[in-house]
N, CA, C and O of each residue as an XYZ file, in Angstrom:
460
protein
N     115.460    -55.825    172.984
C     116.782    -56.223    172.516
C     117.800    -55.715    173.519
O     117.688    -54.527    173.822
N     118.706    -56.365    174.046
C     119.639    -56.433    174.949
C     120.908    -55.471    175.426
O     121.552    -55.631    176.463
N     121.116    -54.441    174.434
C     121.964    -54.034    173.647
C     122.609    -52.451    174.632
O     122.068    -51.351    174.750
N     123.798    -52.909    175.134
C     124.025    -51.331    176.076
C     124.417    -50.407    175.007
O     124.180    -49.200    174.978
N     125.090    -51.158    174.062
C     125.284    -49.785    172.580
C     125.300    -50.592    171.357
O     125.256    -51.819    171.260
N     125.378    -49.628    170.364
C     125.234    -50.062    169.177
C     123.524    -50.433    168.854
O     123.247    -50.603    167.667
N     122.856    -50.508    169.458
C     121.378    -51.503    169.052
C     121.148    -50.036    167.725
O     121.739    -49.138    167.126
N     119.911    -50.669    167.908
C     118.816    -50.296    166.503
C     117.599    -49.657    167.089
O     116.632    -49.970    166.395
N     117.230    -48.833    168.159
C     116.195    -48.687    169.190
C     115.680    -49.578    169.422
O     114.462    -49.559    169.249
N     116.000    -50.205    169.678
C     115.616    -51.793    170.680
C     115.053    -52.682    169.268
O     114.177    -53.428    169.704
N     115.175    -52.868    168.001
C     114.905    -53.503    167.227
C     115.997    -54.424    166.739
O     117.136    -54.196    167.145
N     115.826    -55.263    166.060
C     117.233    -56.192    165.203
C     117.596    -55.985    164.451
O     118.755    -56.304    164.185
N     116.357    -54.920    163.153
C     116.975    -54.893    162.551
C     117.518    -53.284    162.340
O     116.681    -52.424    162.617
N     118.750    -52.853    161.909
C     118.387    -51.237    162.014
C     117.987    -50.841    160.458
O     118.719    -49.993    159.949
N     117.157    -51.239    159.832
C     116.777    -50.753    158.388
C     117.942    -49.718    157.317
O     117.861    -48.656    156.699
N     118.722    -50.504    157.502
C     119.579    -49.505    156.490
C     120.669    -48.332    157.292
O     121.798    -47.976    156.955
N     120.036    -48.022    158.174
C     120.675    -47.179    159.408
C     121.629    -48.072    160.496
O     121.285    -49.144    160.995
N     122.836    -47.410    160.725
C     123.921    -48.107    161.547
C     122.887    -47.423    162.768
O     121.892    -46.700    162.717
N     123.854    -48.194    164.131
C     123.518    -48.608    165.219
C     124.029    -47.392    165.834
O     125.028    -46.750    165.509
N     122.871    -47.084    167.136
C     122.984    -45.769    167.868
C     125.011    -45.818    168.678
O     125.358    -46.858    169.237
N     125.629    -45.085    168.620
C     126.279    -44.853    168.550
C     126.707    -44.723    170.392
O     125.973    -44.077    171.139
N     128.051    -45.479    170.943
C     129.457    -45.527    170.075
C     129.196    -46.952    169.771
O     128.606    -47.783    170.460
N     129.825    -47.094    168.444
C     129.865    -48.275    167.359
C     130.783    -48.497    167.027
O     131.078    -47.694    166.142
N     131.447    -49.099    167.180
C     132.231    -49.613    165.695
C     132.007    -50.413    164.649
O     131.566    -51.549    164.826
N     132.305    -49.887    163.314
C     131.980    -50.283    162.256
C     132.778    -51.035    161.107
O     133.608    -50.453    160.410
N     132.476    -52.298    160.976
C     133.051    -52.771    159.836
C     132.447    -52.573    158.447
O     131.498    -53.300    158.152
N     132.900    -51.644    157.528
C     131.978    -51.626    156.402
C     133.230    -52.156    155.121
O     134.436    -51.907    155.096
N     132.258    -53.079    153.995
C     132.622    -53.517    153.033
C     131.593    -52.736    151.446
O     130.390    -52.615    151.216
N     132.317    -52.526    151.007
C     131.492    -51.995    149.487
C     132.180    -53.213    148.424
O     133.231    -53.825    148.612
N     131.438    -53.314    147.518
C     131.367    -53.807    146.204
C     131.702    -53.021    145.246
O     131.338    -51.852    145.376
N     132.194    -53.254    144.462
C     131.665    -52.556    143.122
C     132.257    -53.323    142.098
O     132.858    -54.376    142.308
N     132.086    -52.779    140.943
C     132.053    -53.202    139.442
C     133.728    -53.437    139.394
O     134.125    -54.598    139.296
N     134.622    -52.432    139.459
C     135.936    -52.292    139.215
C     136.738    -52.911    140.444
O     137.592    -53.795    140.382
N     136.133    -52.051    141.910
C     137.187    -52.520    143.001
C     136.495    -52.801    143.963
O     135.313    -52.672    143.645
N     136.684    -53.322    145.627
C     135.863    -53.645    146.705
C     137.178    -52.839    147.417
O     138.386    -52.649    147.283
N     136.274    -52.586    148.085
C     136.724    -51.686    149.791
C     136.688    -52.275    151.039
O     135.638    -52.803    151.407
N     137.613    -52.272    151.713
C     136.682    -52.641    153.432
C     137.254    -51.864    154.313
O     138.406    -51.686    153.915
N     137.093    -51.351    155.211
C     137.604    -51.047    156.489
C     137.240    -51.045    157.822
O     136.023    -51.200    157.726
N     137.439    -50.986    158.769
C     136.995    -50.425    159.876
C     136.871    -48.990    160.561
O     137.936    -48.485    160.918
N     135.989    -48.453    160.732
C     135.607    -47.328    161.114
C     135.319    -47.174    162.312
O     134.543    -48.064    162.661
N     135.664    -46.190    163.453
C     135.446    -45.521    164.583
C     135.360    -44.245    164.388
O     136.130    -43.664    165.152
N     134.646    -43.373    163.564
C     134.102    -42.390    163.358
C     133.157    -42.112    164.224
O     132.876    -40.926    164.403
N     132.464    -43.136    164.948
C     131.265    -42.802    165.666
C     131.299    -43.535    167.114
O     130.245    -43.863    167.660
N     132.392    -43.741    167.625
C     133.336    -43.816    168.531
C     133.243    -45.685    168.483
O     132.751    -46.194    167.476
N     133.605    -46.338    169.308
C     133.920    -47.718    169.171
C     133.445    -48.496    170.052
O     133.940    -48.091    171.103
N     132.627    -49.580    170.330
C     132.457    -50.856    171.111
C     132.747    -52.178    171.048
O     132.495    -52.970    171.955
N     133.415    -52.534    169.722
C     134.525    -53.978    169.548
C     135.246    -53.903    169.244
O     135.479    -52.906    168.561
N     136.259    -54.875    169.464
C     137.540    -54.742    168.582
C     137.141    -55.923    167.019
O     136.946    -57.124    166.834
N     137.197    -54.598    166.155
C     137.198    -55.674    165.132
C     138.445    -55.824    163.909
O     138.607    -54.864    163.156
N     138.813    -56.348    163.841
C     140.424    -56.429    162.555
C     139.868    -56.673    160.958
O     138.639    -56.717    161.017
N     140.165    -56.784    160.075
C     139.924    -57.666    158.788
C     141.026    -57.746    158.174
O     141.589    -56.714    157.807
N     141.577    -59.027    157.927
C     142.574    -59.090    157.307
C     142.412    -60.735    156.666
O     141.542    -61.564    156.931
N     143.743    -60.860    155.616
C     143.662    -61.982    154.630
C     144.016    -62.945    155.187
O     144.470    -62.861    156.328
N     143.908    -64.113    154.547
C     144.308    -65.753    155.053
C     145.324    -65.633    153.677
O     145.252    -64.833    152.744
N     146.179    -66.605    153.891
C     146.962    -67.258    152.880
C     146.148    -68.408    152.595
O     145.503    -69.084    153.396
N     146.277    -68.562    151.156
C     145.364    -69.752    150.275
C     144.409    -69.250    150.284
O     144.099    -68.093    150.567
N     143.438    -70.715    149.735
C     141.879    -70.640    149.464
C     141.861    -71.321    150.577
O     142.402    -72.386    150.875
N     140.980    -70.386    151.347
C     139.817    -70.699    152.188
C     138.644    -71.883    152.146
O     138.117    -72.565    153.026
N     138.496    -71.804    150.765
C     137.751    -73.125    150.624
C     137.863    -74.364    150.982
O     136.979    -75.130    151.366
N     139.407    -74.608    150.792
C     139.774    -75.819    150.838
C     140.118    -76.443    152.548
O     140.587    -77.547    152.825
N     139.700    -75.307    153.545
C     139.560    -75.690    154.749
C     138.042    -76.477    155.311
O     137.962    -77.072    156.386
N     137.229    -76.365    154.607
C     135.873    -76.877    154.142
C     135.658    -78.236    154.422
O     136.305    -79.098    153.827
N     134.650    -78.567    155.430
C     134.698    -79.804    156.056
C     133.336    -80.488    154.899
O     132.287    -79.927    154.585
N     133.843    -81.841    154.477
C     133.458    -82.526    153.246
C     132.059    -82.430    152.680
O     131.667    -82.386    151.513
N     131.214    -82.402    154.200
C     129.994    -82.649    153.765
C     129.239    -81.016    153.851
O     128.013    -80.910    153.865
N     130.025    -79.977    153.895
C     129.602    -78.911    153.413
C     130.139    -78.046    152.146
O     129.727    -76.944    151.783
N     131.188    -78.851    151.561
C     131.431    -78.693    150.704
C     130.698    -78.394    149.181
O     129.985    -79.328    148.814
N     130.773    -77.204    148.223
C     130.122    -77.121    147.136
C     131.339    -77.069    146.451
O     132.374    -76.445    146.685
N     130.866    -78.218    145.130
C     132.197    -78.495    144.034
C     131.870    -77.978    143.082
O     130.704    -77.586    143.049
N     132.715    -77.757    141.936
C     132.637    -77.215    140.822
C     131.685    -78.510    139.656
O     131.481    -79.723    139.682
N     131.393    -77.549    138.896
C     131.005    -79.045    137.914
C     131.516    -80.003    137.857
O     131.223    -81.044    138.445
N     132.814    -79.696    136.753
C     133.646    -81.012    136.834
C     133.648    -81.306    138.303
O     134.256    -82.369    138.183
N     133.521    -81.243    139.142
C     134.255    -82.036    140.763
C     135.078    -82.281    140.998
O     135.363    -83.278    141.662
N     136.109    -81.168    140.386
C     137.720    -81.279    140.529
C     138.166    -80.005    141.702
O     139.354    -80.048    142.022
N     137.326    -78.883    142.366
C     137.067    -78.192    143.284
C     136.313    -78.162    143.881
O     135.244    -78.742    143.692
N     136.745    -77.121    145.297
C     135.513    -77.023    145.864
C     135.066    -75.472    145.680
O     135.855    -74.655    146.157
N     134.379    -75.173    145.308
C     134.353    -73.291    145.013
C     133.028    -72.686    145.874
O     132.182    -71.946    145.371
N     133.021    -73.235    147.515
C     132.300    -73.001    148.383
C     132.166    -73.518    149.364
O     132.631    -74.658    149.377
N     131.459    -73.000    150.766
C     131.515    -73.866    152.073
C     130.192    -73.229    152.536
O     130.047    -72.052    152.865
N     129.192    -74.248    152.511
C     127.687    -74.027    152.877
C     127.869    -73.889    154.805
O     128.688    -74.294    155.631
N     126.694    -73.148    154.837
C     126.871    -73.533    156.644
C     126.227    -74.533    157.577
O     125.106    -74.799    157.143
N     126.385    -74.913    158.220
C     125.904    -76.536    158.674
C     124.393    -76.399    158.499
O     123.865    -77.437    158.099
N     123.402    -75.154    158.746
C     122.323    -75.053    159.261
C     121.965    -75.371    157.445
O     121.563    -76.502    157.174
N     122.083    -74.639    156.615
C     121.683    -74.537    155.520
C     121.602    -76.075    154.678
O     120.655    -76.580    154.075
N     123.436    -76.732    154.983
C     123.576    -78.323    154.366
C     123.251    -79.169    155.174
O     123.823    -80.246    155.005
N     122.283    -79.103    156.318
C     121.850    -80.297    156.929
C     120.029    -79.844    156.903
O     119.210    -80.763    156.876
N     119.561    -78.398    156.915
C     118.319    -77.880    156.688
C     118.065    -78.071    158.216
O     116.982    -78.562    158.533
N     118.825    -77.783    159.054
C     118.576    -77.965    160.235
C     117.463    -76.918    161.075
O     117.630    -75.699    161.111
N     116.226    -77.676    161.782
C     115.628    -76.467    162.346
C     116.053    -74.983    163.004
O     115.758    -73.835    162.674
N     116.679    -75.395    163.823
C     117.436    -74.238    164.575
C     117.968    -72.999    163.372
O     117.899    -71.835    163.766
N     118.330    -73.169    162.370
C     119.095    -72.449    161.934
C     117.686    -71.306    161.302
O     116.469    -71.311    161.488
N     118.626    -70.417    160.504
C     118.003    -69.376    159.797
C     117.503    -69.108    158.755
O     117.361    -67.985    158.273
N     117.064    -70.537    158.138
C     116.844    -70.966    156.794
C     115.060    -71.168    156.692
O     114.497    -71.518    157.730
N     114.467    -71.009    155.812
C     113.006    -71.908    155.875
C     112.112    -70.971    156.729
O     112.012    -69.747    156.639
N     111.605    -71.658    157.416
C     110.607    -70.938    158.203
C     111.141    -69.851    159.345
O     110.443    -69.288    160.188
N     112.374    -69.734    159.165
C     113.161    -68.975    160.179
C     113.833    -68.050    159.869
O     114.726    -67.481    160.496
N     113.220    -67.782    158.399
C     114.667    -67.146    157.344
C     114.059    -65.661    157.687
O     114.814    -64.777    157.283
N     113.393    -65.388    158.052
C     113.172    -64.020    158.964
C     113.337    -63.347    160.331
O     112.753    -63.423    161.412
N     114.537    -62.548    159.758
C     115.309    -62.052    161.808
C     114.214    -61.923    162.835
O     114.304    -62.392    163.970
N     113.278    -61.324    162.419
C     112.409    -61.495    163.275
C     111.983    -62.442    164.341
O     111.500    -62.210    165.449
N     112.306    -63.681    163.686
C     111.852    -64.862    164.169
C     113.004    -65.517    165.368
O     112.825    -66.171    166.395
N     114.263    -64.986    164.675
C     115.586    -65.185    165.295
C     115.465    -64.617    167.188
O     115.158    -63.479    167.544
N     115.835    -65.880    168.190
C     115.819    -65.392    169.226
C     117.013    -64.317    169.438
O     118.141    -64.503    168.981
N     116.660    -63.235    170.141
C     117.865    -62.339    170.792
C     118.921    -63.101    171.491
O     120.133    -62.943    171.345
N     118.191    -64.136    172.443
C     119.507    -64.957    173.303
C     120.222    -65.769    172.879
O     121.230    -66.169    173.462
N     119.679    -66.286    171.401
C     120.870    -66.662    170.666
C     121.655    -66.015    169.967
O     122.662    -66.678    169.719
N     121.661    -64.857    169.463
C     122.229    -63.771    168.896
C     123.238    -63.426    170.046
O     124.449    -63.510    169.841
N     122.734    -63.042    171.243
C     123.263    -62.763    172.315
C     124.840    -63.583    172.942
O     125.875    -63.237    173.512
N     124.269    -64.728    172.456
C     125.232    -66.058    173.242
C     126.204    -66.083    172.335
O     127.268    -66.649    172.588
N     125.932    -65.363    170.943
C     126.944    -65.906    169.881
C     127.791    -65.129    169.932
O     128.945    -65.493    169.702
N     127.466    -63.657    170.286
C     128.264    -62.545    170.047
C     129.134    -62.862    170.834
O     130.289    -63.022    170.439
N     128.680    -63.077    172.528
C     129.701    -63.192    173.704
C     130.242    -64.200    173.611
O     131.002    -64.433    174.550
N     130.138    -65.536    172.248
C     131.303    -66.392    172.088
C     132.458    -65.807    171.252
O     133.539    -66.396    171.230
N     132.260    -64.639    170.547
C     133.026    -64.239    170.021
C     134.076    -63.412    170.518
O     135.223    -63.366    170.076
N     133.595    -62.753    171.481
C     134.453    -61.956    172.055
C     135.756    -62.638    173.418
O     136.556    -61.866    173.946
């Protein structure tokens, strides 16, 4: 695995354990009453990452044919991802639905589109 920081000792996945360090961390919690998120550099930093809100529902930016509607079909109360609403090979679904299986150089290519 490719990784000058942050990796998992050269694995994909890091089992529950954050990434060898400096990292930066986006962590989100759940819970019953409230949800949390922040970003953390406690363990020094390698992206810039932000989180912040959109105005509106998000949903309704949702291109048609990935769209999930409500019963009635008077909403949309979801946005599938192309790989999943077309069952497309490439994606991470089916026989692929294990990281394992997932190439690094596409992982790789995606990150550095992000940045």
């Amino acid at each position: 695995w490719p990784c000058a920081t942050g990796h998992c000792g050269g694995s994909l996945l890091c089992n529950g354990l954050g990434g060898t360090p400096p990292a930066t961390l986006a962590e989100i919690t759940l819970g019953n009453e409230q949800d949390f998120y922040d970003v953390s550099l406690v363990d020094g930093y390698n992206l810039a990452i932000s989180i912040t809100t959109i105005k509106g529902d998000l949903n309704m930016m949702c291109p048609v044919g990935l769209q999930v509607r409500s019963h009635d079909n008077k909403r949309v109360v979801a946005c599938e991802s192309a790989c999943f609403a077309f069952n497309l090979p490439s994606s991470v679904t089916g026989s692929f639905g294990s990281l394992r299986l997932v190439n690094p150089q596409h992982t790789l290519g995606f990150s550095r589109g992000l940045s």
